[in-house]
VOZA-644255 format. One record per residue (C-alpha): z, x, y; chain. Coordinates in pm, whole numbers, m for minus. Layout:
BEGIN
        Z        X        Y   cadena
        Z        X        Y        A
...
# end
This chain:
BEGIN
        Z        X        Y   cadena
     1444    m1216    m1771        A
     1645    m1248    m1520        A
     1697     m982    m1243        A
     2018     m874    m1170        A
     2164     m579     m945        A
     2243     m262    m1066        A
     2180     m335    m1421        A
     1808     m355    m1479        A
     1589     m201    m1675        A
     1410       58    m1516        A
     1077      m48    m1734        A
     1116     m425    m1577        A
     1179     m320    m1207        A
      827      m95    m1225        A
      645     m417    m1355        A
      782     m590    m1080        A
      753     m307     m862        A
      336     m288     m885        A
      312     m669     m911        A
      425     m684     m617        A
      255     m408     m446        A
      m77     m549     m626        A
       m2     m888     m446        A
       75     m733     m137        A
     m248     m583      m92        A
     m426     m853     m180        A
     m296    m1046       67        A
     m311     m780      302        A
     m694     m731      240        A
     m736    m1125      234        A
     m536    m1167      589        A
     m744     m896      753        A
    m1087     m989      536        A
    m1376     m942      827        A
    m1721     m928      624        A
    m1983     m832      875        A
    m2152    m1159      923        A
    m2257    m1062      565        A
    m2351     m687      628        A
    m2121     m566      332        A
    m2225     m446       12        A
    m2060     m586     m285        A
    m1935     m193     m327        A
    m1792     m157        5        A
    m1580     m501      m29        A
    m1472     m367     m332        A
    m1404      m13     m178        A
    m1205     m214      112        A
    m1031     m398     m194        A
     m898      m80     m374        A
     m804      126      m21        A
     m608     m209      115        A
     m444     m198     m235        A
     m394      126     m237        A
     m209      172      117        A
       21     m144       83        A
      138       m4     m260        A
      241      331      m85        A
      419      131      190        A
      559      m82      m76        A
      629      196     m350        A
      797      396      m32        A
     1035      110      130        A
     1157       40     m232        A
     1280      383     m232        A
     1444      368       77        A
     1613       44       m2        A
     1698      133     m306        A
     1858      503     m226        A
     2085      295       14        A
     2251      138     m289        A
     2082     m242     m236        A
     2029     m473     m520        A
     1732     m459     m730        A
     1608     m822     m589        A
     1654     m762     m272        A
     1483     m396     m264        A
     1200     m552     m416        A
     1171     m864     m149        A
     1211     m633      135        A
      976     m395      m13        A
      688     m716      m51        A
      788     m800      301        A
      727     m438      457        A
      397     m422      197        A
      224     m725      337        A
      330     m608      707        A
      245     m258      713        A
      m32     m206      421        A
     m335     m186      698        A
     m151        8      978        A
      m26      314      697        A
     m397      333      529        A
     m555      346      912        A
     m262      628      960        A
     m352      791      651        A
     m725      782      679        A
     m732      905     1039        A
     m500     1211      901        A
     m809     1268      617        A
    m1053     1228      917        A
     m845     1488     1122        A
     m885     1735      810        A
    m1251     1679      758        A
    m1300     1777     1101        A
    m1098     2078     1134        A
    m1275     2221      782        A
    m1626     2126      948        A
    m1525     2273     1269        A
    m1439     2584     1066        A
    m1759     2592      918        A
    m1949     2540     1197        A
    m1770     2826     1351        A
    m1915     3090     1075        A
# end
């Protein structure tokens, strides 16, 4: 199946699409991959797993978008997409978890306030 601009399947470029973003993160998590000097928990590597995963899809998912919005071939969205995945996967989940943290906080501060 070859992929072609402008006339693909939208069922084919989603395949591709979280294939992609799956192998992105995986690489991501690999590349960055500090264990403790053995201190993790088989649940926390896998918790470190799904988050890395999880924020190189978004970054992936996102600049796909982008790309693709600007009127860029399918191929070519999806290569710059991998590229932008593997980059910025670990700096847009630290983003997005120090947002969460920043909400936590206010809400406890709230409560603490009562």
């Amino acid at each position: 199946m070859p992929m072609t601009g402008g006339g693909d399947s939208n069922q084919q470029k989603d395949i591709f699409l979280i294939i992609i973003a799956f192998l992105a993160g995986i690489i991501t998590m690999i590349k960055g991959y500090d264990d403790l000097n053995g201190q993790l928990t088989k649940g926390q590597k896998f918790r470190k797993l799904i988050v890395g995963c999880f924020g190189s899809f978004i970054t992936v998912f996102a600049v796909f978008e982008v790309f693709a919005y600007f009127g860029l071939p399918t191929r070519l969205c999806l290569a710059l997409s991998a590229v932008f995945g593997y980059l910025g996967g670990d700096v847009s989940i630290k983003l997005l978890l120090g947002y969460i943290e920043k909400l936590v906080d206010k809400k406890v501060d709230k409560i603490g306030d009562k």
